[in-house]
C-alpha positions as CSV (number, residue, x, y, z in Angstrom):
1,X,-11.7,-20.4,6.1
2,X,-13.6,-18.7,3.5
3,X,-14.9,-15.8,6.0
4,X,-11.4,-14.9,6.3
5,X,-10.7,-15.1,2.4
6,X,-13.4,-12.5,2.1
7,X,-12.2,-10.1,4.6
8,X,-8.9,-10.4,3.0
9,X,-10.3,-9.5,-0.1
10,X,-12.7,-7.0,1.1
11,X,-9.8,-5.3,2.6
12,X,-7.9,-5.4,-0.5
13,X,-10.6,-3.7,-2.4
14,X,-11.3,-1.0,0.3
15,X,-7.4,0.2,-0.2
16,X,-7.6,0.3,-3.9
17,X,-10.9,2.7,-3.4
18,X,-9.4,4.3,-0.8
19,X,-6.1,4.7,-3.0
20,X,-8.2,6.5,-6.2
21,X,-10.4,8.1,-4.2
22,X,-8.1,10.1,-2.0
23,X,-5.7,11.0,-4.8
24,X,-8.0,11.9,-7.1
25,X,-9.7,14.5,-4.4
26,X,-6.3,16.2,-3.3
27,X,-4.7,15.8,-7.2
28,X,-6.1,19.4,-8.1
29,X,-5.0,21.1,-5.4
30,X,-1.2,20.0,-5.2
31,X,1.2,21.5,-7.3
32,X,2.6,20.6,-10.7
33,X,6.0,19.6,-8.9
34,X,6.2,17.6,-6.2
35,X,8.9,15.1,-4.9
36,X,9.3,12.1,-6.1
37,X,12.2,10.7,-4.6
38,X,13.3,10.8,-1.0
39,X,16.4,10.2,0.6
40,X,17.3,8.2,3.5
41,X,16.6,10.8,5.8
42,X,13.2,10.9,4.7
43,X,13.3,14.2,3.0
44,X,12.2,14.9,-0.3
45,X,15.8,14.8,-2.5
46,X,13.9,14.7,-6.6
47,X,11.3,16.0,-8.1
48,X,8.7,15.7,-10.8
49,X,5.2,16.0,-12.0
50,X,2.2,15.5,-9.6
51,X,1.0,12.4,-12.3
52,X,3.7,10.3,-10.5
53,X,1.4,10.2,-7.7
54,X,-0.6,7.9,-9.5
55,X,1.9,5.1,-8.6
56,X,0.5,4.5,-5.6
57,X,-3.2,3.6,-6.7
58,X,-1.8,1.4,-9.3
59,X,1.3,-0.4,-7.4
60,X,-2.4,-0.4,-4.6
61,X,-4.5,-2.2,-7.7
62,X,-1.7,-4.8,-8.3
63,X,-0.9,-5.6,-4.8
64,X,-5.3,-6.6,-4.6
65,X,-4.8,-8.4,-8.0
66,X,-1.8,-10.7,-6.7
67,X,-3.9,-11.2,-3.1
68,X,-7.6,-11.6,-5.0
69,X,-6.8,-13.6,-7.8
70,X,-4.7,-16.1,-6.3
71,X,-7.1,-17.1,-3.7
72,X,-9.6,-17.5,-6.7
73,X,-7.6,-19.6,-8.9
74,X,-6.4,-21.7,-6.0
75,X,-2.5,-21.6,-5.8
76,X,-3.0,-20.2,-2.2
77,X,-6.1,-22.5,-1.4
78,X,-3.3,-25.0,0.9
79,X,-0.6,-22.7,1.9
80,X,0.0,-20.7,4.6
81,X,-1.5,-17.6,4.6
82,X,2.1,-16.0,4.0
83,X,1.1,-14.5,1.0
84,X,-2.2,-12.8,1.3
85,X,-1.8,-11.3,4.7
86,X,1.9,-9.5,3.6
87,X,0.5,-8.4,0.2
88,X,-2.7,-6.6,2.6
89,X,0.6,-5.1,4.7
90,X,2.4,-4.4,1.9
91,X,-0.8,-2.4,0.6
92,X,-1.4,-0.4,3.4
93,X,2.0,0.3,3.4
94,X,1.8,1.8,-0.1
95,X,-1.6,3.8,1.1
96,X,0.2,4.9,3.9
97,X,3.0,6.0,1.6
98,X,0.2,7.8,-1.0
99,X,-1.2,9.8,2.5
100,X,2.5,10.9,3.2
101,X,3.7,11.8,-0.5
102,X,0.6,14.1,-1.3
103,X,0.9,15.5,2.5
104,X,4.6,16.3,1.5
105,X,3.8,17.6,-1.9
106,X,1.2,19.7,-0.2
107,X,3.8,21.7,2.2
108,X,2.2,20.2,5.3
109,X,4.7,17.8,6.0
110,X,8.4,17.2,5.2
111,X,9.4,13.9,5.9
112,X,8.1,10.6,4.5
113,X,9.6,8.2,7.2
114,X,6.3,8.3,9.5
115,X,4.1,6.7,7.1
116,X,6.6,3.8,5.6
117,X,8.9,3.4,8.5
118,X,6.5,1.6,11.0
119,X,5.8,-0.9,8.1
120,X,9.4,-2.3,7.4
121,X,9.0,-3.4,11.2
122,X,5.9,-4.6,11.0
123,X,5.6,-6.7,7.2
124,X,8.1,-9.1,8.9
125,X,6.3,-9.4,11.8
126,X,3.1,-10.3,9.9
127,X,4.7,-12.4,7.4
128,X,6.5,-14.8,10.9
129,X,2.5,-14.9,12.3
130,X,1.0,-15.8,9.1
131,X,3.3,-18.5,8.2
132,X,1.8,-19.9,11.3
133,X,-1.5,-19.4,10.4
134,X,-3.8,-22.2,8.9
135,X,-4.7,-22.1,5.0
136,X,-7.0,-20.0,4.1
């Protein structure tokens, strides 16, 4: 299924844009401290310097190295799609995660649960279908 081996890593690829892109418009603008740890209500409980942000467009490139290169070199070429499709989750968790931190760390929101909480349901949910999924 090659078509879907190229969506998978077009999609991976448009999150790692979307990732620097958005940070680095909104970086400016946010504050010098901004949280950088949240508690398990959701609300912002340490804090830091605004370069921590850049996590999230790194942890973003990483996450479309271990899908892209994979798929390239072949280790995924005969296994269930497991892999790939919870890596893409897992990544637009973390963009998720990048929209809430900087709205959070630009006063107009207060709780991080509404962009990473659907995902922990969701990742499993995607990693039971694509184990049932033919190769890619």
């Amino acid at each position: 299924m090659p078509g879907i081996a190229t969506a998978v890593q077009t999609v991976s690829a448009a999150f790692v844009a979307a990732s620097y892109v958005l940070l680095a418009q909104r970086y400016p603008d946010l504050p010098n401290r901004i949280p950088i740890h949240f508690g398990f209500r959701g609300r912002a409980d340490g804090w830091g310097g605004k370069a921590f942000l850049w996590m999230c467009p790194a942890f973003s490139l990483a996450f479309a190295v271990g899908i892209i290169v994979p798929l390239h070199l072949g280790p995924l070429a005969s296994a269930p799609p497991v892999a790939p499709y919870t890596l893409l989750g897992a990544q637009a968790m973390m963009f998720s995660l990048e929209v809430g931190w900087i709205r959070i760390a630009a006063g107009e929101r207060s709780n991080i649960w509404p962009y990473v909480g659907p995902f922990l349901l969701i990742l499993p949910i995607i990693s039971i279908v694509a184990s049932r999924l033919p190769p890619l």
